[in-house]
MOPAC internal coordinates of N, CA, C and O (Angstrom, degrees):
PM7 1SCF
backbone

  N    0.0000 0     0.00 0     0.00 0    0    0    0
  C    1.4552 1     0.00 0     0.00 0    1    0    0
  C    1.5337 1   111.04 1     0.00 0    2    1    0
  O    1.2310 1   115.74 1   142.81 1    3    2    1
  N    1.5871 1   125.69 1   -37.19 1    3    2    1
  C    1.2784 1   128.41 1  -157.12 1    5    3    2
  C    2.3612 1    89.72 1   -76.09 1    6    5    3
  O    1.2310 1   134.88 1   148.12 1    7    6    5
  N    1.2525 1    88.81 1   -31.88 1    7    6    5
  C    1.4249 1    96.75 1  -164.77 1    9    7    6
  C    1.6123 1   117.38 1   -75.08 1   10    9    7
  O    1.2310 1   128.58 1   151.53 1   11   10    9
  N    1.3375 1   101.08 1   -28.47 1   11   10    9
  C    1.8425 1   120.36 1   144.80 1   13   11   10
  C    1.3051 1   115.43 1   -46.34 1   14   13   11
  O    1.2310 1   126.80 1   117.47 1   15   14   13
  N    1.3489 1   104.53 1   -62.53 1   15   14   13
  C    1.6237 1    95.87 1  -177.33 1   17   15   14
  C    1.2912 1   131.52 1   -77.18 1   18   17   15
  O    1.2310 1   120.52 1   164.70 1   19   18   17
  N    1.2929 1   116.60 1   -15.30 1   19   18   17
  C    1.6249 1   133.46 1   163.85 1   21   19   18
  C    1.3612 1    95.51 1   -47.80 1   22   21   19
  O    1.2310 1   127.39 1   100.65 1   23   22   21
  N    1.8773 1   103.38 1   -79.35 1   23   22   21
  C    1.3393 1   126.61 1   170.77 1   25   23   22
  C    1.9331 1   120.45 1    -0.63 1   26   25   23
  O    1.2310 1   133.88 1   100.05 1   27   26   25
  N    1.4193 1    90.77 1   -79.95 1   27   26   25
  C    1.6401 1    97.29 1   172.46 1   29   27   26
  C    1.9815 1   129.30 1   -81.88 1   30   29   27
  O    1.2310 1   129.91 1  -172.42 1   31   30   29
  N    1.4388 1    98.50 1     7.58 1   31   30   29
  C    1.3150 1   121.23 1   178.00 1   33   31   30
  C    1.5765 1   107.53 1   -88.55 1   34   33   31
  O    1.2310 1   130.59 1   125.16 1   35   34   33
  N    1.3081 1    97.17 1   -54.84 1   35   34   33
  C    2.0486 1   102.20 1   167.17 1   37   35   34
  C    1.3682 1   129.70 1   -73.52 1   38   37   35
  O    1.2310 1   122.61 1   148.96 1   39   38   37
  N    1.6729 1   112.61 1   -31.04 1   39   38   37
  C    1.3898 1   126.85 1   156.34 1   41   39   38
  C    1.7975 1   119.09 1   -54.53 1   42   41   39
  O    1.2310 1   129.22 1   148.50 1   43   42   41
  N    1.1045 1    99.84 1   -31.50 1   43   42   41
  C    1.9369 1   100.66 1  -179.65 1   45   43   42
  C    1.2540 1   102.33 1  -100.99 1   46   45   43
  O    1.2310 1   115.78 1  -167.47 1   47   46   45
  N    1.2010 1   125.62 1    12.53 1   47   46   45
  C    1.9789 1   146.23 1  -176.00 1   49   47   46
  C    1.4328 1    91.89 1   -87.37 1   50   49   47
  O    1.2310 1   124.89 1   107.26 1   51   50   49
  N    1.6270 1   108.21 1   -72.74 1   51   50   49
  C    1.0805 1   118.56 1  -175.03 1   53   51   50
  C    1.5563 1   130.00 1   -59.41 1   54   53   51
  O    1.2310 1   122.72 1   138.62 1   55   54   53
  N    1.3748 1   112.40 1   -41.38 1   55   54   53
  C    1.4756 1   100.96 1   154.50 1   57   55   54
  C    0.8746 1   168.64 1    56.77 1   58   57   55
  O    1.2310 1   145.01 1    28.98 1   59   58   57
  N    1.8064 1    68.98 1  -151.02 1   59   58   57
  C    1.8931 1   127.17 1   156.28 1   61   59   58
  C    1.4617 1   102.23 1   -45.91 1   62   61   59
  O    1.2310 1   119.75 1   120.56 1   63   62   61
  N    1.2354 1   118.08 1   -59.44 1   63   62   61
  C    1.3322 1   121.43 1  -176.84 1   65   63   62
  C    1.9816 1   115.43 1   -65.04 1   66   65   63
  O    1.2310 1   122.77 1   131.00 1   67   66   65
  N    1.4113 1   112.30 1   -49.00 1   67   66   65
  C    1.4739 1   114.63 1   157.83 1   69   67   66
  C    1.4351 1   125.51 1   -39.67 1   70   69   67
  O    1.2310 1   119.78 1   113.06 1   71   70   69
  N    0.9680 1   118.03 1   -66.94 1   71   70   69
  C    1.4395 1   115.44 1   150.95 1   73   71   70
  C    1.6231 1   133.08 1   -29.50 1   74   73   71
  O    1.2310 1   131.96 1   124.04 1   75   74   73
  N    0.8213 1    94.51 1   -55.96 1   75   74   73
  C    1.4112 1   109.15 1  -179.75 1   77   75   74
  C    1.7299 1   110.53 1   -74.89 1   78   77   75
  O    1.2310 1   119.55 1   158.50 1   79   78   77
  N    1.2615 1   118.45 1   -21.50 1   79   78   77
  C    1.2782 1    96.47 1  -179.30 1   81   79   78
  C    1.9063 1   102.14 1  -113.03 1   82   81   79
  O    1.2310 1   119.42 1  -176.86 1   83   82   81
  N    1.5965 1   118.71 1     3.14 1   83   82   81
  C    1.0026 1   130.66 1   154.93 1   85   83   82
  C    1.5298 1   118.91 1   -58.99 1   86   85   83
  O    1.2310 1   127.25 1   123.52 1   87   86   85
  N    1.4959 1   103.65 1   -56.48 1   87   86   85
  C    1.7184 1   108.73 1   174.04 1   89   87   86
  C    1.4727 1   104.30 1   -64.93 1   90   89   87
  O    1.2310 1   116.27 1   131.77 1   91   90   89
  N    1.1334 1   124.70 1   -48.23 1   91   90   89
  C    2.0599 1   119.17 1   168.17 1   93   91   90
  C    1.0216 1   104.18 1   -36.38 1   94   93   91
  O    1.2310 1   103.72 1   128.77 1   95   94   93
  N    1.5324 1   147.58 1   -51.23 1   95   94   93
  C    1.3090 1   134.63 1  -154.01 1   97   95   94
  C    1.4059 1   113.99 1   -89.17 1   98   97   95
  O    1.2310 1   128.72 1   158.38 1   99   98   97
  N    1.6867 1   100.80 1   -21.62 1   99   98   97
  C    1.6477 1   115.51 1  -159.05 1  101   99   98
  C    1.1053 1   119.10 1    76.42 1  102  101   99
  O    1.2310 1   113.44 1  -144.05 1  103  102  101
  N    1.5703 1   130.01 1    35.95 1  103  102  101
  C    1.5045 1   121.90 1  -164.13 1  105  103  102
  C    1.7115 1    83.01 1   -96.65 1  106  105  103
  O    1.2310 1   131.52 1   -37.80 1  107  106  105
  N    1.4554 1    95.37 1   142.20 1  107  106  105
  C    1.3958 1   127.44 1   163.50 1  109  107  106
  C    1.6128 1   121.00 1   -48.53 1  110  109  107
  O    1.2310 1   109.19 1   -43.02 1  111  110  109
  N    1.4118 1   137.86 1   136.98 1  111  110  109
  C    1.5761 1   121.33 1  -171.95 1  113  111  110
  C    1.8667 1    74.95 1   -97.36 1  114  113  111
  O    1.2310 1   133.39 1     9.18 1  115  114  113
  N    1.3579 1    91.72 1  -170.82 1  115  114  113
  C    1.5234 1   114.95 1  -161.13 1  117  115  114
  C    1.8344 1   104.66 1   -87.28 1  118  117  115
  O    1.2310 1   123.62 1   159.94 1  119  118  117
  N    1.2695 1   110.66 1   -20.06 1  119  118  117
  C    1.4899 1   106.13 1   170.09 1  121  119  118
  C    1.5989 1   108.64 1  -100.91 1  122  121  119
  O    1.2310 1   108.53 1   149.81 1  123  122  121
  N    1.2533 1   139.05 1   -30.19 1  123  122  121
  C    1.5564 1   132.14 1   141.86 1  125  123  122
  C    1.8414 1   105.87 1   -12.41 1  126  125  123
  O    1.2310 1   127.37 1   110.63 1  127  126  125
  N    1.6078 1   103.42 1   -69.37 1  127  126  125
  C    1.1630 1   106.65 1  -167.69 1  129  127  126
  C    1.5372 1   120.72 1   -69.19 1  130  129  127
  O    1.2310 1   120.76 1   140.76 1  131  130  129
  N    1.3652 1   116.15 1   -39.24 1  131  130  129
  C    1.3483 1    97.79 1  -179.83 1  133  131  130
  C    1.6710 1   102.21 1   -85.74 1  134  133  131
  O    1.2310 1   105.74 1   163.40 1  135  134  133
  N    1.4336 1   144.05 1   -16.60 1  135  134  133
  C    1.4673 1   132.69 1   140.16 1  137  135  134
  C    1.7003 1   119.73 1    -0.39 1  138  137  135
  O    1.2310 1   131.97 1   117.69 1  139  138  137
  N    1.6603 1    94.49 1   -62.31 1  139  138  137
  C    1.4243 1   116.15 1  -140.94 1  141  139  138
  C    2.2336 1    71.55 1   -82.00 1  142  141  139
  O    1.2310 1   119.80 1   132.18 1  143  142  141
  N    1.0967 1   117.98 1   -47.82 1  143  142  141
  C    1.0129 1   127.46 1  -144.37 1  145  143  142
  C    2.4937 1    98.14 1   -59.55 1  146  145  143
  O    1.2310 1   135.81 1   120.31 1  147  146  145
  N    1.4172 1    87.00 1   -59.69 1  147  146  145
  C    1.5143 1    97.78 1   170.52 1  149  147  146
  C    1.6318 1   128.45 1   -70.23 1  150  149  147
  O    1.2310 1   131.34 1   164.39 1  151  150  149
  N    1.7373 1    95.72 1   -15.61 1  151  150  149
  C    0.9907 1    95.22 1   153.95 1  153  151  150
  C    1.9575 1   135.11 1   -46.07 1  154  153  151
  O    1.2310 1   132.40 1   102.47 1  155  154  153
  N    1.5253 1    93.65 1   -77.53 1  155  154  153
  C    1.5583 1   128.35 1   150.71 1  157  155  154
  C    1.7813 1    91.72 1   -17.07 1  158  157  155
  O    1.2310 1   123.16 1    76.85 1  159  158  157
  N    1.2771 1   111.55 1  -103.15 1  159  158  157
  C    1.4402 1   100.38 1  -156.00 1  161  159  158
  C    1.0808 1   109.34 1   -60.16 1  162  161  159
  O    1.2310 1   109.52 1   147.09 1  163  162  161
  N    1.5823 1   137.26 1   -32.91 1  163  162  161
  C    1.7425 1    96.83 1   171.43 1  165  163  162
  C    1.2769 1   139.69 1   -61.60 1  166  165  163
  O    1.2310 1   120.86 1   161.02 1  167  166  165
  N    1.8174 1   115.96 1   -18.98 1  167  166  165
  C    0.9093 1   132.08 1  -159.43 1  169  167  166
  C    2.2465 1    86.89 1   -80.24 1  170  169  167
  O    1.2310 1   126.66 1   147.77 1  171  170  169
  N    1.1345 1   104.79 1   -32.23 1  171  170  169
  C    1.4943 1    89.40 1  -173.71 1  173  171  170
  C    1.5459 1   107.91 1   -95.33 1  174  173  171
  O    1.2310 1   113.53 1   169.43 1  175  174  173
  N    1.1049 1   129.84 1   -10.57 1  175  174  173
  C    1.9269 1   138.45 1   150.87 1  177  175  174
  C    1.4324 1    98.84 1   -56.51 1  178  177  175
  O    1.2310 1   111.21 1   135.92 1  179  178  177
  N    1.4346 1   134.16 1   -44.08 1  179  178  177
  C    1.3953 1   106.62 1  -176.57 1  181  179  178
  C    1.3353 1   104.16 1   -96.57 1  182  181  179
  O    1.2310 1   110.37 1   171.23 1  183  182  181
  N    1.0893 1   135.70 1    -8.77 1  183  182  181
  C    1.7436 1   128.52 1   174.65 1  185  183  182
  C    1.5277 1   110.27 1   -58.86 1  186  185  183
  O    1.2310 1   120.19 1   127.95 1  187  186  185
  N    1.5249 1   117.24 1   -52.05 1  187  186  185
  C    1.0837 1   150.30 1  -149.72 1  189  187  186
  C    1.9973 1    93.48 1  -103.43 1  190  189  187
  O    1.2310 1   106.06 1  -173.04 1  191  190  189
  N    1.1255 1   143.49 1     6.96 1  191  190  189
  C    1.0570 1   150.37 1   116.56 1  193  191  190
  C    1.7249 1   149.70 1   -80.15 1  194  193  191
  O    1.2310 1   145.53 1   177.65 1  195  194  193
  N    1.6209 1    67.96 1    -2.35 1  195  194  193
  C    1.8234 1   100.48 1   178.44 1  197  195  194
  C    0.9154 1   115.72 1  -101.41 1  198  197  195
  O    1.2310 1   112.70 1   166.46 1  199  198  197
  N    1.5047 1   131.39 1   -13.54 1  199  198  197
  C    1.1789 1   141.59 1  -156.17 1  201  199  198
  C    1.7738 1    94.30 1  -113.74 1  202  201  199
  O    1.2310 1   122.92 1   137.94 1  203  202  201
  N    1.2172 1   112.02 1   -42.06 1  203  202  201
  C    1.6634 1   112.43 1  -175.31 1  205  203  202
  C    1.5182 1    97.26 1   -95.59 1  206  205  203
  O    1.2310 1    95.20 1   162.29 1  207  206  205
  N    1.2790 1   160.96 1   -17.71 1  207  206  205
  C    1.1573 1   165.33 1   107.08 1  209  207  206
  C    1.4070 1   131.10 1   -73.84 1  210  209  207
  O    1.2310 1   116.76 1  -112.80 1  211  210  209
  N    1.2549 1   123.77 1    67.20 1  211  210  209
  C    1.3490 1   125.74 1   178.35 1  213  211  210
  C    1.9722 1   102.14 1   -70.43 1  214  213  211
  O    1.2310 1   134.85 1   -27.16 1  215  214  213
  N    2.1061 1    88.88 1   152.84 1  215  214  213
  C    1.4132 1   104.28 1  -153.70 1  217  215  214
  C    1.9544 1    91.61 1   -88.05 1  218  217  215
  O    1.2310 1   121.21 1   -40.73 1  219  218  217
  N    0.9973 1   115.29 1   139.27 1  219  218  217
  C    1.4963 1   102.35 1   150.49 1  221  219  218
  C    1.7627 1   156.33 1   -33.58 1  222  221  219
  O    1.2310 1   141.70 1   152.65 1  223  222  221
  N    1.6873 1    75.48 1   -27.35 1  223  222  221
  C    1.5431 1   111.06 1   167.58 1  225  223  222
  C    1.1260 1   120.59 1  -169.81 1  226  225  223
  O    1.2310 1   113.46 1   -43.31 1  227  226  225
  N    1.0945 1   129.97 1   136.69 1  227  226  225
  C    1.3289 1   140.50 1  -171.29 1  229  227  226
  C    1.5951 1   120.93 1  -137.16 1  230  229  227
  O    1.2310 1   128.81 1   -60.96 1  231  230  229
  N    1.5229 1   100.62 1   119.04 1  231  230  229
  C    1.1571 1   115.55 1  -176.87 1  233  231  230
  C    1.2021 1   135.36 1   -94.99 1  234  233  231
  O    1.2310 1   103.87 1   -95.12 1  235  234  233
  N    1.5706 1   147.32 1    84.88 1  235  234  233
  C    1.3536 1   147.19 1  -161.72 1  237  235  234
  C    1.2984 1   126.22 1  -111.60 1  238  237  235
  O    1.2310 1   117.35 1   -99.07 1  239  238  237
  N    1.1624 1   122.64 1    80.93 1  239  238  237
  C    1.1082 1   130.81 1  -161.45 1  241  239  238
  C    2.1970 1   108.89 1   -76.74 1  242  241  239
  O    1.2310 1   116.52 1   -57.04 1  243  242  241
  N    1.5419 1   124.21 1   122.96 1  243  242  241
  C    1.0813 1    99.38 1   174.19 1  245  243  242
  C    1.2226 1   144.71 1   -65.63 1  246  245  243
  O    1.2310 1   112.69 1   -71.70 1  247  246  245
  N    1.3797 1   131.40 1   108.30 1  247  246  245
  C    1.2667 1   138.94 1  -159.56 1  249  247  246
  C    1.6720 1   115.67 1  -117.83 1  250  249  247
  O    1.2310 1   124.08 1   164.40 1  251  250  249
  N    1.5509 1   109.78 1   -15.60 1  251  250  249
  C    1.3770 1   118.98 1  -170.26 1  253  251  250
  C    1.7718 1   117.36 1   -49.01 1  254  253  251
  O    1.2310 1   125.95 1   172.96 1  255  254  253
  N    1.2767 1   106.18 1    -7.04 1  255  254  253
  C    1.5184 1   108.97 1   173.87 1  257  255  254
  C    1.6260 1   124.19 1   -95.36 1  258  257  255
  O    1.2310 1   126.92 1   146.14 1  259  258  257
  N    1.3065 1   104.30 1   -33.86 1  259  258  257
  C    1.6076 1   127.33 1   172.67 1  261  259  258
  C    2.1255 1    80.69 1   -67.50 1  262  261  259
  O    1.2310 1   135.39 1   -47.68 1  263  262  261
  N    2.1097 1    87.81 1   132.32 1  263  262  261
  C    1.5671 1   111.60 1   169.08 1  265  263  262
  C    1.1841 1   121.70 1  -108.92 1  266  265  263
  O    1.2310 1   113.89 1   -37.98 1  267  266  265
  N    1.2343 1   129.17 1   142.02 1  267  266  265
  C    1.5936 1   111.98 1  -171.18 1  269  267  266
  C    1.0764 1   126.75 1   -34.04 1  270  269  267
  O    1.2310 1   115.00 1    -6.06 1  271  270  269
  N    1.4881 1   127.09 1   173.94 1  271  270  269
  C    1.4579 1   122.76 1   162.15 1  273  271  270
  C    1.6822 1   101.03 1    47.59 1  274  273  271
  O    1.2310 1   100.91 1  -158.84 1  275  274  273
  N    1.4614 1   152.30 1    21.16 1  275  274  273
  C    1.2899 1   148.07 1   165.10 1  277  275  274
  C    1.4918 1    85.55 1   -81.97 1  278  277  275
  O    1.2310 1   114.87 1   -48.60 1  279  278  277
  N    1.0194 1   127.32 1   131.40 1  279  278  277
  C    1.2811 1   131.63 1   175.30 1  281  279  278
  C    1.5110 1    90.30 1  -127.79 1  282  281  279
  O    1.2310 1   114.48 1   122.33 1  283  282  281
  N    1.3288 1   128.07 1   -57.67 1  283  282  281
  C    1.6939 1   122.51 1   174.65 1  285  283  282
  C    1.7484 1    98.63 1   -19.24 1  286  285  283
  O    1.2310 1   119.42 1   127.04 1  287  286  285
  N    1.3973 1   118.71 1   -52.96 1  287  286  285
  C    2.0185 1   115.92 1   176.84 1  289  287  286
  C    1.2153 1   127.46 1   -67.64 1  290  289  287
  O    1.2310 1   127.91 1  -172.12 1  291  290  289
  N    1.4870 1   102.39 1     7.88 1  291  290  289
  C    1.5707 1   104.53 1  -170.18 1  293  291  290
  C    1.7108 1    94.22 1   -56.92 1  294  293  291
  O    1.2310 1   111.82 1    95.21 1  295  294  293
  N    1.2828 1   133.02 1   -84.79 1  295  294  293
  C    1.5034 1   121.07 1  -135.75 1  297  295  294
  C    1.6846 1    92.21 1   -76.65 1  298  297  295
  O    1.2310 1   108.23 1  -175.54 1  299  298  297
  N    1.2254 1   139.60 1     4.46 1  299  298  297
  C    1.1883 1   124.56 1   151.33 1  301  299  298
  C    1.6597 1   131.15 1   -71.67 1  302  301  299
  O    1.2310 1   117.98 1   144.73 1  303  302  301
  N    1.0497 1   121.46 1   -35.27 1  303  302  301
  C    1.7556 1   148.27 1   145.19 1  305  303  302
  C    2.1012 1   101.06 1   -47.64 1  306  305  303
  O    1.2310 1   125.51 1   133.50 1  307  306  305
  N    1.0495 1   107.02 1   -46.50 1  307  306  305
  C    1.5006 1   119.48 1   168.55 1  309  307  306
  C    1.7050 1   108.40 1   -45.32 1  310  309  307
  O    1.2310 1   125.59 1   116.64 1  311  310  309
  N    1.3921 1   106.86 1   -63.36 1  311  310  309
  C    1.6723 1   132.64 1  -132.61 1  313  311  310
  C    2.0024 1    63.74 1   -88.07 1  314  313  311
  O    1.2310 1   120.17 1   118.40 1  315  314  313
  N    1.0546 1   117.28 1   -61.60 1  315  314  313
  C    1.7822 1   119.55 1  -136.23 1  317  315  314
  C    1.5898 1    84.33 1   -74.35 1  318  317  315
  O    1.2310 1   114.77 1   137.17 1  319  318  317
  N    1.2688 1   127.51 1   -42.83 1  319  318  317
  C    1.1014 1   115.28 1   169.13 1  321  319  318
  C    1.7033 1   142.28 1   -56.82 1  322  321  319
  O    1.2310 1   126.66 1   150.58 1  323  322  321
  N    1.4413 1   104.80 1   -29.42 1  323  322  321
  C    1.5287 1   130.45 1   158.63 1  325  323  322
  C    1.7364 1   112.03 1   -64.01 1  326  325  323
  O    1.2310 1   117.31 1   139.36 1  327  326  325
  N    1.1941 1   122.73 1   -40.64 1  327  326  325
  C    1.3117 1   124.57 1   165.04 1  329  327  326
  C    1.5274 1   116.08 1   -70.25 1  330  329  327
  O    1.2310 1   123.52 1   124.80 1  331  330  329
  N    1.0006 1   110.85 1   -55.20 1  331  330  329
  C    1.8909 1   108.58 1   170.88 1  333  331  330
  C    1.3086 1   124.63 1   -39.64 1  334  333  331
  O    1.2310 1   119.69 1   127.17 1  335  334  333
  N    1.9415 1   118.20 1   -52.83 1  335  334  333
  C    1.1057 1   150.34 1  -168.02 1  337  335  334
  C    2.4055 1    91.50 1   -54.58 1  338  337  335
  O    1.2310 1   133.39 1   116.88 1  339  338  337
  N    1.8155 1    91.73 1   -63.12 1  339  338  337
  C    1.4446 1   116.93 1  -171.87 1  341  339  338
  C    1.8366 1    95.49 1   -38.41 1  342  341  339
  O    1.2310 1   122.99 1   128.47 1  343  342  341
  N    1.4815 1   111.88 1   -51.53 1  343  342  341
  C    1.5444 1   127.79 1  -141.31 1  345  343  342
  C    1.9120 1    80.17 1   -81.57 1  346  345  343
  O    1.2310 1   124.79 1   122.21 1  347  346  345
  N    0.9626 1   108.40 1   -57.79 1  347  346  345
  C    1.5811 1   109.56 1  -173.96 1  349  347  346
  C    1.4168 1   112.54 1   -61.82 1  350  349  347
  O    1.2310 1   115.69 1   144.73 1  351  350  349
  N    1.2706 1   125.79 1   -35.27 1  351  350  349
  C    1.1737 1   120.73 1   173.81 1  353  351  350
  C    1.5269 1   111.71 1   -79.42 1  354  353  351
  O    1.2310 1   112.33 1   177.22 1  355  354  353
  N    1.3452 1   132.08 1    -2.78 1  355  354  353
  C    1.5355 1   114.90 1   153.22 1  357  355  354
  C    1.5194 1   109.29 1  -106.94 1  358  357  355
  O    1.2310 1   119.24 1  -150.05 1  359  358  357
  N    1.2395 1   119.05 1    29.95 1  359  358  357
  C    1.5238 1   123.87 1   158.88 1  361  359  358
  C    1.7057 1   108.65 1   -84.39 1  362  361  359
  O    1.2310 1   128.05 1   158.41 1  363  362  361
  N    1.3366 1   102.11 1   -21.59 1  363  362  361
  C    1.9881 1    96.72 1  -167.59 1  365  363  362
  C    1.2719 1    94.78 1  -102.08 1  366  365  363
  O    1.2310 1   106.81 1  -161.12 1  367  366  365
  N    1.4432 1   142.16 1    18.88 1  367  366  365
  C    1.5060 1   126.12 1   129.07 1  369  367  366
  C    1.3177 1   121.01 1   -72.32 1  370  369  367
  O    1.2310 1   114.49 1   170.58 1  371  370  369
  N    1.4885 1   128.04 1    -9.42 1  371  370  369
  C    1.1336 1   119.65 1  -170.83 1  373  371  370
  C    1.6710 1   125.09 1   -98.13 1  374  373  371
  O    1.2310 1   115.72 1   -16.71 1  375  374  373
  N    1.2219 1   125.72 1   163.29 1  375  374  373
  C    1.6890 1   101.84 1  -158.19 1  377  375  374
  C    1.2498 1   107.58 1   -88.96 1  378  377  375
  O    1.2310 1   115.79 1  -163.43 1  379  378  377
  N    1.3873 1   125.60 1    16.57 1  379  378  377
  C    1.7007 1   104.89 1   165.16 1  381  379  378
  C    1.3211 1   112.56 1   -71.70 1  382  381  379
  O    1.2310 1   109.85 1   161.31 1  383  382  381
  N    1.3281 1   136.64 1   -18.69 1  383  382  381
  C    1.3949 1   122.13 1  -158.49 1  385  383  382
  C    2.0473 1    89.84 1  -114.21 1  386  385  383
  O    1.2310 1   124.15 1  -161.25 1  387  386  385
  N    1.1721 1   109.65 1    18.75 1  387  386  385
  C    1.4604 1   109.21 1  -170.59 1  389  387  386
  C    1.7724 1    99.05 1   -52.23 1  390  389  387
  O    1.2310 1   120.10 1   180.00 1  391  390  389

């Protein structure tokens, strides 16, 4: 038992310390990366569907700072999206989209 607890005393040593010198470097965890990764290609599937079917209106609200799964940003992603929606909807009085 004493050798268990050594055991998991040096194991949460190590880590503590892994961590810690992971966040020093800024290295990315493995769902950051594939995030960042599907990000990327959808963002160029809808460019590249925009371009052979462009939308009538298009709404983009800035969100590029909110990270997945941040749910603490939900009603900010909310709010930025309610302002975009506002900004686009006084674009279709105007005569480009006549």
């Amino acid at each position: 038992e004493a050798f268990n607890a050594r055991w998991e005393r040096e194991e949460n040593r190590f880590w503590s310390r892994f961590r810690a010198k992971r966040e020093e470097r800024g290295v990315p965890n493995i769902f950051d990366v594939l995030t960042t990764s599907i990000n990327i290609l959808e963002s160029r599937i809808t460019s590249t569907r925009l371009q052979s079917d462009p939308a009538d209106l298009l709404i983009q609200p800035e969100l590029g700072h909110i990270r997945f799964l941040e749910f603490s940003s939900a009603q900010e992603g909310i709010e930025a999206g309610y302002e975009a929606a506002k900004a686009a909807l006084k674009s279709l009085s105007s005569p480009s989209l006549g």
